[in-house]
TORZARO-658202 format. One line per field, with one value per residue (C-alpha): y, z, x; residue in one letter; residue number from 1. Coordinates in steps of 0.02 Angstrom, whole numbers. Each point is the difference from the previous one (the first is absolute). Example, Ala and Ser with C-alpha at 12.3 -4.5 7.8 and 13.67 -1.06 7.14 Angstrom:
<kolvos>
north <- [-225	172]
up <- [390	-33]
east <- [615	69]
resn <- [A	S]
resi <- [1	2]
</kolvos>
This chain:
<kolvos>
north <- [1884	-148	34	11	182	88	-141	63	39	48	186	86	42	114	118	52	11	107	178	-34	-3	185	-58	26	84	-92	68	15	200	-62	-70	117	160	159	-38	-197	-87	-117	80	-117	-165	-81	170	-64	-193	-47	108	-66	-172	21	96	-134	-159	21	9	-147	-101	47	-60	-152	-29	-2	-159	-120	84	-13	-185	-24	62	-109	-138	45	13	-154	-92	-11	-85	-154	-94	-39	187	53	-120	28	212	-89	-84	139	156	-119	-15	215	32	-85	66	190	-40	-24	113	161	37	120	94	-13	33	143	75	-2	69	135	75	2	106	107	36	41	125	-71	-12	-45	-159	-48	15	-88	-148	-26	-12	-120	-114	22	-74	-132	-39	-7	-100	-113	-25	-26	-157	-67	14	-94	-137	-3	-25	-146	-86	21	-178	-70	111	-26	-172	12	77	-161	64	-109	-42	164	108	-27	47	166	35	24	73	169	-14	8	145	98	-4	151	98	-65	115	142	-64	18	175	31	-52	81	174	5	-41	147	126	-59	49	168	-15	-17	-151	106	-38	-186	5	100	-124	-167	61	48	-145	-148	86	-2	-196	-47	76	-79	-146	2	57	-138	-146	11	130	-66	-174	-44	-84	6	69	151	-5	5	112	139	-2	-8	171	69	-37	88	158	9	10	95	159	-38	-4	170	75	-53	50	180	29	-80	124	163	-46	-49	-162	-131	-123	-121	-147	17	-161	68	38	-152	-103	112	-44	-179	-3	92	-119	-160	-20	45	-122	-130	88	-33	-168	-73	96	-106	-160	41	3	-157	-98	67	-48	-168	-42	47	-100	-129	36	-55	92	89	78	32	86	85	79	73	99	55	33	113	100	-6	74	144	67	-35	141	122	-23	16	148	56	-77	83	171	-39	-61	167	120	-99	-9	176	74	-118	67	186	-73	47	-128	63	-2	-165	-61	99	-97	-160	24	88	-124	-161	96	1	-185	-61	83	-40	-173	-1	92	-140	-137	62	-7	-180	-86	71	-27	-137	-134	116	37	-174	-53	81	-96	-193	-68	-151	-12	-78	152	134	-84	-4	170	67	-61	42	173	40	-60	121	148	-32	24	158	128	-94	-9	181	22	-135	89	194	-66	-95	161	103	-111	-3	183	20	-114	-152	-122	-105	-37	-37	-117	-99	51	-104	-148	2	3	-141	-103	22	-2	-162	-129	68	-15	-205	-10	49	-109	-143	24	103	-88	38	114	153	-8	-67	180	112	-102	61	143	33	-42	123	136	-17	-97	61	172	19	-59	138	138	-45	-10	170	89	-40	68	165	32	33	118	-113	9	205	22	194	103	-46]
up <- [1583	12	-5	-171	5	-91	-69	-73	107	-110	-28	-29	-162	-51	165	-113	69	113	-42	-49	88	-4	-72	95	-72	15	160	154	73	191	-77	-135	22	-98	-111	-31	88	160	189	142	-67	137	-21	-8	-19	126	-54	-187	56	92	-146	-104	117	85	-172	-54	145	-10	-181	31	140	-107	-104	131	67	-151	-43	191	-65	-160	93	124	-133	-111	160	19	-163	86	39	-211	-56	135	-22	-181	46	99	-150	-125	110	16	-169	-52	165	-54	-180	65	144	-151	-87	167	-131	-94	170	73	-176	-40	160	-1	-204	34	174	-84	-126	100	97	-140	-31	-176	39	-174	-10	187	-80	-161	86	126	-167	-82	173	-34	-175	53	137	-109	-141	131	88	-180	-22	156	15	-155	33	151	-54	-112	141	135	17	-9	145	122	-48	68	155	28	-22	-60	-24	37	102	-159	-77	107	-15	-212	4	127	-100	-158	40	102	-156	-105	166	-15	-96	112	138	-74	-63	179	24	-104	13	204	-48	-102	133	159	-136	-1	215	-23	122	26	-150	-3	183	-38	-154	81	168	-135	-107	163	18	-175	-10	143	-64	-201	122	95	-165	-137	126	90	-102	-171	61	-91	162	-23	-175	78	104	-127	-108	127	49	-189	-25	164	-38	-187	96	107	-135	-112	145	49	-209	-33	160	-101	-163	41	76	-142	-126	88	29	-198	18	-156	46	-151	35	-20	-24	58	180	3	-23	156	83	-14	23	165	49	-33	129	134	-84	51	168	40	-80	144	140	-61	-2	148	96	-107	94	137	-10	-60	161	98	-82	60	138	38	-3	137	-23	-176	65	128	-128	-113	150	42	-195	0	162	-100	-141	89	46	-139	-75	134	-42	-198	21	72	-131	-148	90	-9	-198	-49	115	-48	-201	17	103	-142	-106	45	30	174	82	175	14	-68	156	122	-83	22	167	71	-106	91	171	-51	-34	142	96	-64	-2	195	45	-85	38	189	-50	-112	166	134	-64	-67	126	-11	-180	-57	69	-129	-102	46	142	-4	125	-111	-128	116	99	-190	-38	152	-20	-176	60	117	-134	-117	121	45	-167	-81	42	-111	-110	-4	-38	-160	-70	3	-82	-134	-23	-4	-142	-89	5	-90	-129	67	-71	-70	187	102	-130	24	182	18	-103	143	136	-63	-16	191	43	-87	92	179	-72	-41	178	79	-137	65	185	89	92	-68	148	71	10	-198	-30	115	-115	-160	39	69	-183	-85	99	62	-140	-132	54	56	-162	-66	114	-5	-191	-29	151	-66	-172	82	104	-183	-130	-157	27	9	-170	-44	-135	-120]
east <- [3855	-99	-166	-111	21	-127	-68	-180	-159	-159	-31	-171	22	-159	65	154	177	72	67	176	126	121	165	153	167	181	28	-108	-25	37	163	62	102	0	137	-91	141	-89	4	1	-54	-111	-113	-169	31	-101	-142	16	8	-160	-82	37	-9	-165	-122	120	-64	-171	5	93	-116	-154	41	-33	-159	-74	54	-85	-164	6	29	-153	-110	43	28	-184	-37	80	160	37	-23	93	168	-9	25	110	119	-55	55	172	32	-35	109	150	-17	-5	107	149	-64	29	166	-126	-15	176	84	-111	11	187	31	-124	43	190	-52	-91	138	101	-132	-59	-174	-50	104	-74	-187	75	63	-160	-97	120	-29	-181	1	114	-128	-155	103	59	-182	-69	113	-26	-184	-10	121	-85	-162	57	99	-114	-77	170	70	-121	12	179	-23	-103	-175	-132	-171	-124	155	91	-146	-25	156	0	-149	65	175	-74	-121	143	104	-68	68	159	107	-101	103	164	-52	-28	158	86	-87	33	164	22	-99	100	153	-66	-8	-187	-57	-164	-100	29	-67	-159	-48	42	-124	-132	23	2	-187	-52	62	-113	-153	42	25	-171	-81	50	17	-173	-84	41	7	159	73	205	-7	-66	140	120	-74	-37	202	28	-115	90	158	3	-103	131	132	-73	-37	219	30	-98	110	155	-50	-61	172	84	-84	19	200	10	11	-57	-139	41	93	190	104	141	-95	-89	170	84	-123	-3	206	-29	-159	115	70	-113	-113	150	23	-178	-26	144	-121	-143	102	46	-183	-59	172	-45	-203	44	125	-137	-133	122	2	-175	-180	10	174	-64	-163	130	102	-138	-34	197	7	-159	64	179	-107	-69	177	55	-137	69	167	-22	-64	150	101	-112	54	158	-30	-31	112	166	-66	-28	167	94	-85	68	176	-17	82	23	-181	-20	118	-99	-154	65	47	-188	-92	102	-26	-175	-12	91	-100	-166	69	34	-173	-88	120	-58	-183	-4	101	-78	-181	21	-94	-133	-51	53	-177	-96	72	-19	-72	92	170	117	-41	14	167	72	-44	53	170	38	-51	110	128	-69	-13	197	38	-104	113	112	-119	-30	164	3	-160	71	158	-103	-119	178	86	-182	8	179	-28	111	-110	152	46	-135	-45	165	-35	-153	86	118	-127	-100	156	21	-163	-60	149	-66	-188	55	70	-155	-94	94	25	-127	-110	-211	-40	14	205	-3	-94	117	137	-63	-22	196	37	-126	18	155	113	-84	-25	183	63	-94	65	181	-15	-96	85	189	-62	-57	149	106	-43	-26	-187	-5	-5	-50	-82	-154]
resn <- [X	X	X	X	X	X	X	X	X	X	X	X	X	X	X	X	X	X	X	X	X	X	X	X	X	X	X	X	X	X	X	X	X	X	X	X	X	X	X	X	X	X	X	X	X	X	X	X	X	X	X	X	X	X	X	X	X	X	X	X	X	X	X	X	X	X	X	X	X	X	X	X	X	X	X	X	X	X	X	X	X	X	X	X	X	X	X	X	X	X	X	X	X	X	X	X	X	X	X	X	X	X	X	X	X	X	X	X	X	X	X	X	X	X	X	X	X	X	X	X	X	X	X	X	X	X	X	X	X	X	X	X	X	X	X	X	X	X	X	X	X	X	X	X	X	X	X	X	X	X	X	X	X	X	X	X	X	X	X	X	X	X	X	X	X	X	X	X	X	X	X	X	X	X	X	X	X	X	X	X	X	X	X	X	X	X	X	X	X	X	X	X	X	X	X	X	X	X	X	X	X	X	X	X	X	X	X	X	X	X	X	X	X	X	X	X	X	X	X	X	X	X	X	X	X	X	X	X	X	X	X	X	X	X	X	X	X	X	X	X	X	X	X	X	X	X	X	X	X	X	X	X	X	X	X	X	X	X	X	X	X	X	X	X	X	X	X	X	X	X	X	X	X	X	X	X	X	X	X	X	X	X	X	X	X	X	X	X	X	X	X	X	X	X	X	X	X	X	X	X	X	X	X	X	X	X	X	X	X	X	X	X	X	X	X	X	X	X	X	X	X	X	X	X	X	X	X	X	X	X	X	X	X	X	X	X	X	X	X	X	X	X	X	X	X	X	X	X	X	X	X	X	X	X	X	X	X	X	X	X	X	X	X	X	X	X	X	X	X	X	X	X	X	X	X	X	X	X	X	X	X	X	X	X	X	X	X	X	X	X	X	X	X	X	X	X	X	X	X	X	X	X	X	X	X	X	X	X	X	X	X	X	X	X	X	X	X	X	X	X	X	X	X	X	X	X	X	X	X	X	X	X	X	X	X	X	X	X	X	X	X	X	X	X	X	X	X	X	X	X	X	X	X	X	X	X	X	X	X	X	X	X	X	X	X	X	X	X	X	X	X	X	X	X	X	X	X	X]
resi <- [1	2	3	4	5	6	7	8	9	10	11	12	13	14	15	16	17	18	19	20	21	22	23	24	25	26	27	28	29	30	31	32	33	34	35	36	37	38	39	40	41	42	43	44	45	46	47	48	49	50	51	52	53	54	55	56	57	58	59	60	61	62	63	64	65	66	67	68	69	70	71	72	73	74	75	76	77	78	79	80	81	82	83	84	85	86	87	88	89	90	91	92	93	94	95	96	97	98	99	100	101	102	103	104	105	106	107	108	109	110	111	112	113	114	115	116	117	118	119	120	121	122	123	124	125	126	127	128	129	130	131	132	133	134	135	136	137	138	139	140	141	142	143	144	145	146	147	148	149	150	151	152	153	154	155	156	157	158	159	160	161	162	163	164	165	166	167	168	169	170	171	172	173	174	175	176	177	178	179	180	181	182	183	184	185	186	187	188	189	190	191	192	193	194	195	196	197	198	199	200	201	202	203	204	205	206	207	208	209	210	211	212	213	214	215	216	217	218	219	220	221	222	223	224	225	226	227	228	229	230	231	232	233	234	235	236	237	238	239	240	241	242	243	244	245	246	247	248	249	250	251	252	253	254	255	256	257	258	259	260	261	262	263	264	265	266	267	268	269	270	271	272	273	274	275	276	277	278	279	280	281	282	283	284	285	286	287	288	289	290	291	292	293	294	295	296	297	298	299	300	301	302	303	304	305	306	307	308	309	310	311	312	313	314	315	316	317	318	319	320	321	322	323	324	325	326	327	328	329	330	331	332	333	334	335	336	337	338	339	340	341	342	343	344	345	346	347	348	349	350	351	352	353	354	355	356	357	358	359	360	361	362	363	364	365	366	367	368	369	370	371	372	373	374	375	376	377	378	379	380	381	382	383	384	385	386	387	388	389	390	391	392	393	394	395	396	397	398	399	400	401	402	403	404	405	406	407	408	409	410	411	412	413	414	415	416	417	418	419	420	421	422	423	424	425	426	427	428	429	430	431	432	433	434	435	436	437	438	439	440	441	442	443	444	445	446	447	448	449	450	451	452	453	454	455	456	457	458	459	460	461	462	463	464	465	466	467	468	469	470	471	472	473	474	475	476	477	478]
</kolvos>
């Protein structure tokens, strides 16, 4: 899983949330006989995985349309407001992007217990993710705040984009810990196999943050600031309609809303390591983005369009992996471990498969829709090139992000965290080579990208598919 997953879109948060979501029981009916022991264990997969994947996409979907809007609409202040969005939206990326362990971790504890058919301590540990979340976005946000001309200033940002830049940071921050409660509480929901709800707020909420948008920035005149402070309204509306979903299951199961130390710290050991697992996928990308800034300006103006077409599979292929999140937490959870076999093997038919369809469409298109990007021939011969490299390789990466969704799902944290050490440690020598060898042009680009998406990615599917072939990660019960 390499997308942002989840990461927060605004919600409207006067329309109140959704009806909550009907809480399943440890095992599913289409897979449960009389006597409670499983039937056929591929009955209803596929139908569960679509249940499940399909409002996961939509959701994940909605993050970038509504970043595309902000950008339209700040964008038109002028070149300065719009590269300090630019360097702002950068720096609360990365700090949600490492902080996706609320979501993963959440989604795994709580679909386990659900299987196990303690509902109560499912509810009890999405609301011990949710105080962890706001605690966390409280710190942050302030620290944050404090640090904020000295962080731009490191990106490289001066004079009025540095400027532009403090001012949307600072003015974002109040929404901050909103979007790790977000986080967090569609976490806990696609725990209890509800991707539906998350779905239904993030659409509402991308349409609530362009009107705030429209409103504060021209209305209000408050240029940028408005900006900021319309995604910082959005984004705690759009927690606080997922939070009252969470809560209002957590009180009619018995759950306690108060903050348990003992919770909070379980949650935090689980988080741990995915916070490590992610940190070496970030490292990753910024090698990878710094070889190609080496490799000239139009290579590097080549491969922010391969990465934004990488991106968009990427979203299609998480939601896939979030599916399989759940299903595998949950079967665990119910110590059924034929099904949890079955599960692995559907969901990595699944992904292999979406993999090759758009492997098919990313190649073949390719000369095509690279035009809309850049007019200029040395961009589009780079881009074209690095594509096809990508498209050979995305039904392996289909396969890498099911396995990491899989592991994510049964708790084996500990592992892919070494995992991605690993990874990165094979990854960054081939990175070097390309850093020192390829020539700047359109072969440089095809170069780099052999070692992203091929190196890199391989590492990761040899390393995650030898751990799923034993049993040490099918760990069973509550």
């Amino acid at each position: 899983m390499d997308s942002p997953d989840a990461s927060p879109t605004p919600s409207p948060g006067p329309a109140g949330p959704p009806e909550e979501p009907a809480v399943h029981g440890s095992t599913d009916p289409s897979t449960a006989s009389a006597d409670g022991a499983s039937s056929t264990p591929v009955d209803g997969v596929d139908r569960q995985i679509v249940r499940l994947a399909v409002p996961a996409l939509g959701a994940l979907v909605a993050e970038p349309l509504f970043v595309l809007v902000d950008s339209a609409i700040v964008g038109r202040l002028g070149t300065e407001p719009l590269a300090g969005l630019a360097l702002a939206s950068t720096v609360l990326v990365t700090m949600v992007g490492l902080c996706i362990f609320l979501a993963y971790a959440t989604t795994a504890a709580v679909a386990r217990r659900l299987g196990a058919g303690d509902t109560r301590a499912a509810l009890q540990t999405g609301v011990d993710g949710l105080w962890l979340a706001v605690g966390l976005g409280v710190v942050l946000a302030a620290a944050t705040w404090v640090a904020a001309p000295w962080v731009v200033g490191a990106l490289g940002a001066g004079g009025g984009v540095a400027e532009q830049a403090v001012t949307y940071l600072r003015w974002s921050l109040p929404g901050l810990p909103g979007m790790l409660l977000v986080l967090a509480a569609t976490g806990a929901l696609r725990g209890l196999l509800d991707t539906r709800t998350p779905l239904v707020v993030a659409a509402a909420g991308a349409v609530a943050n362009a009107v705030l948008n429209v409103v504060l920035v021209y209305g209000a005149g408050m240029g940028i600031a408005g900006s900021g402070l319309g995604t910082a309204v959005a984004q705690i509306g759009m927690a606080v309609a997922l939070v009252v979903v969470v809560v209002r299951g957590a009180r009619r199961h018995g759950a306690q809303l108060r903050p348990a130390a003992g919770g909070i710290l379980a949650n935090v050991r689980a988080g741990a390591p995915l916070l490590v697992r992610t940190a070496t996928l970030r490292v990753a990308i910024l090698v990878t983005v710094w070889v190609a800034t080496g490799l000239g300006g139009a290579s590097l103006a080549a491969h922010q369009v391969v990465m934004s077409v990488w991106g968009l599979t990427a979203f299609a292929l998480d939601a896939l992996a979030i599916a399989a999140q759940a299903l595998v937490g949950h079967s665990l959870g119910a110590s059924d471990v034929a099904r949890t076999r079955a599960l692995l093997r559907r969901t990595l038919q699944w992904g292999v498969a979406a993999g090759a369809v758009m492997g098919v469409l990313v190649g073949a298109l390719a000369p095509a829709y690279v035009r809309l990007f850049s007019t200029d021939p040395d961009v589009q011969r780079a881009a074209t090139a690095a594509l096809v490299v990508a498209a050979v390789t995305l039904p392996m990466a289909g396969w890498v992000f099911v396995l990491d969704g899989v592991l994510i799902g049964a708790g084996d944290g500990r592992y892919l965290a070494w995992a991605g050490v690993l990874t990165l440690v094979a990854y960054v020598p081939a990175a070097l080579a390309v850093h020192a060898w390829a020539p700047a042009d359109a072969t440089g680009l095809a170069w780099l990208w052999i070692a992203f998406a091929g190196v890199f990615m391989a590492a990761r599917a040899v390393t995650t598919g030898w751990r799923a072939r034993g049993t040490a990660w099918m760990v069973t019960g509550a």
